[in-house]
Steps between C-alpha positions, in 0.01 A plus 500: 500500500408634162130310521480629851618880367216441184249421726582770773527837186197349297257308711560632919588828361142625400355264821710723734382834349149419489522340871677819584147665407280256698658407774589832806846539640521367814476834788794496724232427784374206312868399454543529903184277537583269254911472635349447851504128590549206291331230279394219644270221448298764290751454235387137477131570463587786209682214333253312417659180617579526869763226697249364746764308592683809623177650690514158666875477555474837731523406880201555690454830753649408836598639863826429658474410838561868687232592279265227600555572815472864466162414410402266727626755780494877409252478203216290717596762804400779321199384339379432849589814616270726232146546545330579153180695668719692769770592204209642298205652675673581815890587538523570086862363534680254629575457889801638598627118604438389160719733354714445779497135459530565093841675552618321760447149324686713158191405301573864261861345437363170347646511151872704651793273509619426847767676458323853566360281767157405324380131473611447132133328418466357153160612240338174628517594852452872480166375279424254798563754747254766306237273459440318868525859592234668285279140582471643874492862424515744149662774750776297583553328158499807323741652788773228483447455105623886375837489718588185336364591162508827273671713745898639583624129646435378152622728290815592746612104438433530110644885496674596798850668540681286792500827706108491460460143598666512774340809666155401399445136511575393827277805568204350339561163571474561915210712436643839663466619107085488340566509132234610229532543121386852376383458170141542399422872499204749414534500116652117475362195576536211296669713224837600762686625230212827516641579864539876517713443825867678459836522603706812354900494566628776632755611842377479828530461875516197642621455852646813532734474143408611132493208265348399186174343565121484411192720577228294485095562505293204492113378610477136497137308617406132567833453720533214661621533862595842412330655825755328680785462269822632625673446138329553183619386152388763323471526087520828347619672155810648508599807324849697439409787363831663539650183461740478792531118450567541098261223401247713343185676603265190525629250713238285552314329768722423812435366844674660809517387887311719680446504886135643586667734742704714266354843532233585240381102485117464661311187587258348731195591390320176362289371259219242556542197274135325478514497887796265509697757687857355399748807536418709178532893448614798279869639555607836389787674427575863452842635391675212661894495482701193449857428449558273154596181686200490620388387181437090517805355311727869490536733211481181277169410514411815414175472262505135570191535761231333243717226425605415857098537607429240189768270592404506878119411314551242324561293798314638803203506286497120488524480914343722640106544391468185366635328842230734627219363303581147533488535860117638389429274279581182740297645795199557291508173399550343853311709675201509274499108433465446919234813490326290238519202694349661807240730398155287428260598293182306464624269728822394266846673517502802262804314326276237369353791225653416177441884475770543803721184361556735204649785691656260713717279176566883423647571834742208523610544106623831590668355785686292330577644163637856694707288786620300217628800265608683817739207570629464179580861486664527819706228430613643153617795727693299699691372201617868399221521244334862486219419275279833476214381241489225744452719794240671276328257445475398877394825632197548255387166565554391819326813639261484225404124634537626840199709413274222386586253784391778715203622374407099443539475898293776603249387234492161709504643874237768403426695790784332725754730298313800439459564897846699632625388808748270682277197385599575123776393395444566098438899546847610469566262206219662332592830579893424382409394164528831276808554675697229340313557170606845477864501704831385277313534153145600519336177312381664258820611318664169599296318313482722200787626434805303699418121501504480117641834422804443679492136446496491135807737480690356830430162466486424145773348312579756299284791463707680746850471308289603210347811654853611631642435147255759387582731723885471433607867409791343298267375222717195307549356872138490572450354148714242553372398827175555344562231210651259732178483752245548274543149259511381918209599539288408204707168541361453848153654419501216182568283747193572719291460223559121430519443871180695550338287159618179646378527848198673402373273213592169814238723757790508709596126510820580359728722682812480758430427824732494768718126583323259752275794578136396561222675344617513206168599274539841719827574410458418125169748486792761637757412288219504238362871623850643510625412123173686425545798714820537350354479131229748573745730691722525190226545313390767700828686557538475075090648430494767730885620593510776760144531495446183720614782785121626442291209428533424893168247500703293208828552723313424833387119344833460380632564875208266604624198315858557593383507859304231468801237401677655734242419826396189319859368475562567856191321594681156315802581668374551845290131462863333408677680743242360786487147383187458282299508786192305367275675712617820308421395148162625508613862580728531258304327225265775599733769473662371151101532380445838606854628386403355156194666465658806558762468296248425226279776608785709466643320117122537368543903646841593310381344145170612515621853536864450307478775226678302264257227411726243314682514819241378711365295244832327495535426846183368478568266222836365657482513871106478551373275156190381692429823722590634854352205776330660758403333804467502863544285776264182548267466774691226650790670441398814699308302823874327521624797544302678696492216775875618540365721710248378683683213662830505747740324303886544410411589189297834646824534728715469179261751295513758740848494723651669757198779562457632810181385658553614854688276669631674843114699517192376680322755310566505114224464277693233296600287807134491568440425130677220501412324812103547388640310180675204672149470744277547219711227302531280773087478572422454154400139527266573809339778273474249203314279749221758609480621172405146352289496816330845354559653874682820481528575924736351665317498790191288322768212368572505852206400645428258175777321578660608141847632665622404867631744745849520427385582111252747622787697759703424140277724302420745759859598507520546141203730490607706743869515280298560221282807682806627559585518156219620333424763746633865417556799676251760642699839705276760662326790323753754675841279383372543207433863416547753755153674371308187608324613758244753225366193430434412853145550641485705826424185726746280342760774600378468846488161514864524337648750764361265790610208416862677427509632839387159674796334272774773664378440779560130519 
C-alpha cells in the first residue's frame, strides 16, 4: 500500500493534473450517449487481442417457427399486394387494403410482447420482416420499419409507466394507433440537443379540471408517418421557471405522449422525400396543454428524453436501415447479374466485359459482407446486447455500400434504369438512397465523430473510467481511481506494443486465430490489424487529447479501421456459420482483399497526418516494419466472383435470399427478369453453336441446318423474354405534362382529336 500510495502522490499525481488540462470533461449529453447501450464485441477489437473463439461461440440469427411462417404467409402476402410504380407516381400512398391488410395482419406491433396483444418478434425477425419488405417496395419497408423502430412502442417497453403500456400498446400493436417520433426540428438536426422546442410547467385545464401540466410549442420536420399519426412521441425542452415541480429551472430534454388530436397539435400536410412518397410531414404545435403523466415514463423521467432517444438508438439503428440496404444491396446484385446475362452487346452477353465483371464482384461483395454484419448484429440483439458503436458502425456503412451497389447497377443496365416506369424496377432504389444516408445519423457525422469518437471512450478498456475519474468533483476519489486505471492502461497499451512488434515483424503469420476455424491466414491479418489499431489509437488518444474531437479526417480513418474488423470479422463468421461452402471461398477471399486495402489505406492516412511524428513513426516501426501491403483482388479472383451472378445456382439463391421477385404477379418487372434469365441460360449451348458457326440469326442456322426446330422455337422464346426485358416505357405526350399539346402542330391535334373520338366511340 505504501508503494502503491508513493506512486499515486509522486508519479499519477502530476499525470492526473496535466490530463485534467488535455483531456474535456465529458458533457452530460455526451454522458447520455455514451451510458446508452452497452459494449460488445467492440470491446474485443479495442483490446487488441480479441476471443475469436467467442465471436464464433455466438449462435447464429434464426426464426422460430411462427415467425417462419409469418413470413412465408403474411410477409410474401404483402409484398404481392404493393405495386412500386402505382405507390409512387400514381396514388402517392399506400392502398387503403394495404394498410388495411398491414393492421389487420399486426405488422406495427412486431417487436410488442403478446401480452399487449402484439406478435412478440425477435431483432432477427423484425430485420427479416424489414428487409423482404423494402425488397418489394421502399414505401412499405420504410412504413412497417418506423413503428417497430425509433418510435413510442420502443421506448414505452424500455420507459413506460404500467398505466402507459397498457393504454398505448395494444393500441399500436392492432394498428387503431399510427405512432411517429417528433424530434428533428427547424434549428436541430443532427445536433438534437440545439432543439428550441419547449415545454414550460405551469396550471392548466385539462378535461374540464385545473392541474399542473405543460404548455408546449414545438415545429418538428422530416416526420415519419406523421401525416397520419394519431400519437406522436414528441421531444421537447422543459422549463420551470417558477419551479412548481422544485427540480430547478432547467430540466432538460423530456419526451411526452402526445395524441395528434389534442387541440393546438397540426399535421397532414406532407413533405416529398426524393419521390418515395412514404408518409413524411411537418407537425406543429402552438400553446398545447398537457397533463404531466403524459410525459413517457411519469415525472421521473423528467430530463431523461436524450438518454431514452440514445438508448432506443443504439439498437434500432442496427435493424432498421441497414436491413433496408441489404435488401438493396442483394437485388442489385441479382437483378443486375441476370440483366447482364441477357442484354447482348456485340453479339456476347454484356456480362462477359471484364469492365461489367468488375461492378458485378462489387455487387455480390456488398451482398455478402452487409447480410453478413446485419446477421451478426441482429443476433447480438437477440442476446440482450445493445451495442451502439456497433449500430454505428452499421448504419454508416451498410447505407454507405448500399450506395455503391446501386450506382454499380445502374452503371451496368444503362438506359434500362434511367427510363421511369413500371418496367424499372431499380428507380425507386436509386431515388431511396440519400434517404438512408441522411436519416438516423446523417453519414457524415457518423463517421466522423461517433464511430471512433464514441468508440474510443465507450468501448475502450479504460479511457472511460479514466475520463470519469477526472471529472470526479471529490478530487482524492478521482485520483485514486485515476492511479488505479491508468498503470491499466499503459499495462495494456505495453502490451499492444509487443503484440503489435511480434505480429508485425511475422507479416501476419503469427497471430490467434480462432479453434478448428478455417481460413486461418484471414483471421491472423485481423488479429494482426487489431493489436495495431489499438497501438495507434493509444497513441493517438495520448498526442492529441481532446483535440482528436477536431481532427475529424484523423478520427474518421480511425472509425474506418474499427469498422473494417468489425464487417471483416462478420464476413469469417458468416462462412463458418454456413459450412465453408467451397463455392463461397472466392467471395470472401475477395472481400478479406478489399477490406485490407482499406484498412491500409486508412493506417497509411492516420500516420501520415498524426501530428506527433515519433508516434507514427513508431507504429510504423512495430506494427508495419516492411510497409502497408496494398493490393487488390486478382483477375481470377474477380471473374470467380462475378460468375456468381451470372449463373442460377444455390449459391446465387444463398447470396441473395428471401427477396421478393414477384411471385403471385404476371406483371413484375423482376418475375420477367428472371424468367428471361433461366431462357437465356437454358439456350446458351444452341447460341455457342451458331456462334462457332459465325451465324448470328436464328432464322439462317435454321435453314443451315446449324440448330433444329425445337432449338430454334427454344431461342425464339427467349428473345421474345428477353424483348420484354430490355424494352422500357413510353406514356403519351398529354400523361406526361398537361401543357403538351404547345408542342403539338395544328394537324397532329386534329389527327389527335379524331382518332380520340373514333376510340369513344368504339
Amino acid at each position: 500500500m505504501s508503494i502503491r500510495s508513493l506512486r499515486r502522490d509522486y508519479i499519477t499525481k502530476p499525470l492526473f493534473r496535466w490530463a485534467g488540462t488535455v483531456m474535456p470533461p465529458i458533457s452530460e449529453t455526451e454522458r447520455d450517449a455514451i451510458d446508452a447501450g452497452t459494449v460488445w464485441w467492440d470491446g474485443d477489437l479495442f483490446s487488441g487481442n480479441p476471443d475469436w473463439n467467442q465471436l464464433l461461440a455466438m449462435p447464429p440469427a434464426t426464426l422460430t417457427a411462427q415467425e417462419q411462417a409469418f413470413m412465408d404467409g403474411p410477409v410474401r402476402q404483402l409484398c404481392a399486394m404493393v405495386d412500386d410504380w402505382k405507390i409512387t407516381w400514381e396514388d402517392c400512398d399506400l392502398p387503403k387494403e394495404v394498410w388495411d391488410f398491414m393492421r389487420r395482419e399486426k405488422f406495427f406491433g412486431m417487436i410488442i410482447p403478446k401480452k399487449f396483444g402484439g406478435l412478440g418478434f425477435s431483432n432477427t425477425m423484425h430485420s427479416e420482416v424489414v428487409r423482404t419488405v423494402s425488397s418489394a417496395s421502399v414505401v412499405a419497408g420504410v412504413t412497417v420499419m418506423v413503428p417497430n423502430s425509433l418510435g413510442p412502442g420502443e421506448l414505452l417497453m424500455h420507459f413506460g409507466t404500467d398505466e402507459q403500456r397498457d393504454h398505448w400498446l395494444p393500441r399500436l400493436a392492432d394498428g387503431s394507433e399510427i405512432p411517429c417520433f417528433g424530434l428533428t426540428s427547424e434549428d436541430a438536426g443532427s445536433d438534437a440537443a440545439a432543439m428550441t422546442d419547449s415545454g414550460v410547467v405551469e396550471r392548466g385545464k385539462h378535461e374540464g379540471r385545473e392541474v399542473l401540466g405543460i404548455r408546449l410549442n414545438f415545429h418538428k420536420r422530416y416526420i415519419t408517418l406523421g401525416p397520419v399519426a394519431t400519437v406522436m412521441g414528441l421531444a421537447f425542452k422543459m422549463y420551470d421557471p417558477d419551479k412548481l415541480l422544485g427540480r430547478g429551472e432547467e430540466l432538460g430534454i423530456t419526451v411526452a405522449l402526445l395524441p395528434t388530436g389534442t387541440p393546438g397539435v397540426s399535421h397532414g400536410e406532407r413533405h416529398i422525400p426524393q419521390f418515395t412518397h412514404f408518409q413524411n410531414g411537418p407537425l406543429y404545435g402552438k400553446d398545447v396543454f398537457i397533463p404531466l403523466d403524459w410525459i413517457l415514463g411519469g415525472e421521473k423521467q423528467i430530463g431523461e428524453g436524450w438518454k431514452m432517444l440514445m438508448t432506443a438508438l443504439a439498437a434500432g439503428r442496427g435493424i432498421s436501415l441497414p436491413s433496408q440496404s441489404a435488401a438493396s444491396a442483394a437485388m442489385c446484385a441479382r437483378a443486375t447479374g441476370a440483366y447482364a446475362r441477357v442484354r447482348s452487346q456485340f453479339n456476347v452477353p454484356i456480362g462477359m466485359f471484364e469492365g461489367v465483371r468488375e461492378h458485378l464482384a462489387d455487387l455480390a461483395a456488398n451482398a455478402y459482407l452487409i447480410d453478413a454484419a446485419r446477421r451478426l448484429t441482429v443476433a447480438a440483439l437477440d442476446e440482450g446486447h445493445r451495442p451502439s458503436v456497433i449500430s454505428a458502425i452499421m448504419k454508416f456503412h451498410a447505407t454507405d455500400r448500399m450506395r455503391n451497389s446501386i450506382e454499380k447497377a445502374m452503371d451496368i443496365h444503362g438506359g434500362k434504369a434511367i427510363i421511369d416506369g413500371p418496367k424499372n424496377y431499380l428507380g425507386g432504389q436509386y431515388r431511396s438512397v440519400p434517404i438512408g444516408i441522411t436519416v438516423e445519423g446523417a453519414n457524415i457525422l457518423t463517421r466522423n465523430l461517433m464511430i471512433f469518437g464514441q468508440g474510443a471512450i465507450r468501448s475502450h478498456p479504460y479511457i472511460l473510467k479514466e475520463l470519469l475519474a477526472l471529472s470526479d468533483e471529490d478530487n482524492a476519489k478521482g485520483l485514486d481511481e485515476f492511479d488505479q486505471n491508468i498503470w491499466k492502461h499503459a499495462g495494456h497499451a505495453v502490451g499492444n506494443v509487443f503484440r503489435s512488434f511480434l505480429r508485425g515483424w511475422s507479416g501476419g503469420l503469427v497471430g490467434p486465430a480462432p479453434d478448428y476455424a478455417a481460413l486461418p491466414l484471414h483471421w491472423r491479418a485481423l488479429s494482426r490489424y487489431s493489436a495495431a489499431f489499438a497501438m495507434l489509437s493509444d497513441l493517438s488518444l495520448l498526442t492529441l487529447g481532446g483535440a482528436l474531437k477536431r481532427k475529424e479526417m484523423i478520427s474518421a480513418r480511425l472509425g474506418d479501421i474499427l469498422s473494417e474488423l468489425y464487417l471483416l470479422g462478420a464476413v469469417l463468421k458468416r462462412y463458418e456459420d454456413e459450412g465453408r461452402q467451397v463455392a463461397d471461398r472466392p467471395i470472401v477471399d475477395y472481400i478479406m482483399i478489399q477490406g485490407a486495402e482499406r484498412i491500409g489505406v486508412a493506417f497509411d492516412g492516420v500516420l501520415d497526418n498524426l501530428p506527433a511524428r515519433w508516434a507514427a513513426w513508431l507504429v510504423r516501426f512495430a506494427a508495419f516494419p516492411f510497409g502497408i501491403a496494398h493490393r487488390t483482388p486478382s483477375d481470377e479472383c474477380t471473374n470467380a466472383v462475378a460468375e456468381i451472378l451470372l449463373s442460377p445456382s444455390a449459391q446465387r439463391d444463398r447470396l441473395t435470399p428471401d427477396l421478393y421477385g414477384g411471385e403471385g404477379r404476371d406483371d413484375h418487372a423482376l418475375a420477367h427478369l428472371e424468367e428471361a434469365f433461366r431462357l437465356m441460360v437454358d439456350v446458351d449451348p444452341i447460341e455457342r453453336k451458331m456462334r462457332d458457326a459465325k451465324i448470328r440469326d436464328a432464322g439462317e442456322a435454321l435453314e443451315r441446318g446449324i440448330i433444329g426446330e425445337e432449338e430454334f422455337n427454344r431461342l425464339s422464346r427467349a428473345k421474345e423474354a428477353v424483348d420484354r426485358v430490355v424494352a422500357v416505357d413510353a406514356f403519351p405526350m398529354e400523361e406526361v405534362s398537361p401543357i403538351a399539346g404547345q408542342h403539338r402542330k395544328p394537324q397532329f391535334k386534329k389527327q389527335r382529336a379524331a382518332k380520340g373520338r373514333r376510340e369513344a366511340a368504339e
